[in-house]
N, C-alpha and C positions, 0 to 999 in steps of 0.2 A: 398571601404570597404562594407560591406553586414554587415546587422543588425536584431538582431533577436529581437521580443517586444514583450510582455508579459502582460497581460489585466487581471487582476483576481480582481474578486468582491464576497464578503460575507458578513457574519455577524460583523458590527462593532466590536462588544465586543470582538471578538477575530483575531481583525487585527493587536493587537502590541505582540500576541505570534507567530503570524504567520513571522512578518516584525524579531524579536528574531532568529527566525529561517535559515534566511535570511543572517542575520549580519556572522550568526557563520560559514556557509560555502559557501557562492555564491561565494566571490574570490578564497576560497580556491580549489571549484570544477574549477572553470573559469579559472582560471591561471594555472593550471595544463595541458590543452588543448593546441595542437597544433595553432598557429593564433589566439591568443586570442589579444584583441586589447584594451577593454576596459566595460564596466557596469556600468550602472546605476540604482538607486533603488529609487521610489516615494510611495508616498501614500497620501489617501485622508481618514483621520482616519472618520470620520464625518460617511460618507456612504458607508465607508468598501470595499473602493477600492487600489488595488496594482498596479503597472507599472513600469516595468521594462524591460532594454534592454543590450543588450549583443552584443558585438562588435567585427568582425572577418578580417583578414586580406582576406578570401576570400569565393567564397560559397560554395567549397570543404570543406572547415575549417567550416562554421556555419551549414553544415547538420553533417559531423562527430561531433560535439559538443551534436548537437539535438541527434542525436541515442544515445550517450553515455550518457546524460543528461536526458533527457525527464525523465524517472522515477523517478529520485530522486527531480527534481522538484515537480513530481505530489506529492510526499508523504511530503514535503516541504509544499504545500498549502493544504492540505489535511484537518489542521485544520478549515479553512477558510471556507469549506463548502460551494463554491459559484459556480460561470462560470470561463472559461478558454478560451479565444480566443489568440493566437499565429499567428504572422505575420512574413513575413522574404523583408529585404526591401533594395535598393540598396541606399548608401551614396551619395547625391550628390555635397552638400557643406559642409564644417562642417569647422565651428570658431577654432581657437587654445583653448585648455578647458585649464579651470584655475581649482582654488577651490572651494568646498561645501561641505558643511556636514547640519546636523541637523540646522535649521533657515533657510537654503537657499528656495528657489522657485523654480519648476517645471510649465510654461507653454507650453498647448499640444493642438494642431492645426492641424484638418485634416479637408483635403479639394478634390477637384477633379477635373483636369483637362481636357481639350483633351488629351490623349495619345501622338498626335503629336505632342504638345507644352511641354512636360515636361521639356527637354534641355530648352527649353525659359523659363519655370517656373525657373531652375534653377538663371539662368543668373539675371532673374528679381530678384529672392531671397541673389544673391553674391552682386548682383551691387546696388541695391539698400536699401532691405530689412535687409540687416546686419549691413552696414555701419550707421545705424538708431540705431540698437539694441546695438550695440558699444562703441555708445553716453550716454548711460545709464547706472546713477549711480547702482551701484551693478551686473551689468553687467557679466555673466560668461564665456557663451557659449552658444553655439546655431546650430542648424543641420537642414536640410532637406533632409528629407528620400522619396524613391519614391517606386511605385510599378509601371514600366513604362508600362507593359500591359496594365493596367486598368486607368491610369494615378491619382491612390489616392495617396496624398501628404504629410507627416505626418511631421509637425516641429515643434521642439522644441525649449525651449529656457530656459536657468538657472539663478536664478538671487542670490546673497550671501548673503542677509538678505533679509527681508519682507518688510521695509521701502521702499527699491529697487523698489519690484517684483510689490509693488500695484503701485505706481510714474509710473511703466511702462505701466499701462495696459491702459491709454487714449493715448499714445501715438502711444502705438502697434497696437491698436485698428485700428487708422487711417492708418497705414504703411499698414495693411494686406487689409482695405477696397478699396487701392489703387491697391497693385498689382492684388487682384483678379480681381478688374475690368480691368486692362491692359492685364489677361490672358483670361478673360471671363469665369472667374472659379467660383465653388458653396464652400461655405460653407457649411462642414457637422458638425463637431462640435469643441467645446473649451472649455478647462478645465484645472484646476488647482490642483497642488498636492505638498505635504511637500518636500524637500529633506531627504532623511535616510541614503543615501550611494554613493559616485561617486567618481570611480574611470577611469580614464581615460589617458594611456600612451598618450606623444604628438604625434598629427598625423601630416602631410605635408599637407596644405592647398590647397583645391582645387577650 
């Protein structure tokens, strides 16, 4: 599957008319679309960040999405008045998704490898790094996205309440300080966001 992500950042005060905005027609555009697979919607109200991702059955399906999309998006964050960066990323493992709504947890994890380790980034993140995240109460789902070019790695992880999501984060901590040293990989950044929205058909485990 191919994943499109979506990074907008503005003005606080007007990030819960924007996220409003969001609620009332992201599925309703999304599901209308040829290969549509799944979406997710975050936010960090604090410092007036948005992120979201949009899920395709292939990359024929996630660039006809963008041409059909792309402007009602822009007019969508429009209030926001911030930055726009847009990624488009290949799936390379992705957990069976459960539930979350409002109280759940978004952590977000990008990294960089060698390009010619990504397949082994993978393998290290199925075999090791999920069956860890698994264990953890409040547990939802969890993915890793690749860009194999460049080999930036981007994963996420959902947890169903906050009690969860914070109990994870010493634990996570040391799972990611492992495999990057087993891949010789850099941390770029890590960050954390509300859940607002996720919706997610079941996919076939990879």
């Amino acid at each position: 599957m191919f994943v499109r992500t979506v990074y907008a950042t503005g003005h606080p005060d007007r990030i819960e008319q924007t996220l409003d905005r969001f609620r009332t027609e992201a599925l309703v555009l999304l599901t209308a679309r040829p290969g549509y697979r799944g979406y997710g919607l975050f936010t960090d109200r604090a410092l007036g960040k948005i992120t979201m991702s949009s899920w395709w059955d292939s990359s024929e399906a996630e660039r006809d999405s963008e041409a059909a999309l792309a402007q009602r998006r822009g007019e969508l964050l429009a209030p926001l008045g911030g930055t726009l960066t847009i990624d488009v990323w290949e799936a390379l493992v992705t957990a069976p998704p459960g539930e979350a709504g409002p109280g759940g947890g978004f952590r977000l994890t990008r990294s960089e490898v060698d390009p010619a380790r990504t397949d082994e980034a993978a393998r290290v993140f199925r075999d090791r790094v999920l069956p860890e995240l698994e264990e953890r109460d409040g547990f939802v789902t969890a993915t890793m996205l690749a860009d194999r070019a460049t080999g930036r790695l981007a994963v996420g992880a959902i947890y169903a309440d906050q009690e969860g999501f914070e109990a994870s984060r010493g634990p996570t901590a040391d799972s990611r300080a492992q495999a990057l040293a087993v891949l010789g990989g850099t941390l770029r950044s890590l960050e954390e966001f509300d859940v607002v929205l996720l919706d997610r058909p079941t996919p076939a485990r990879r």
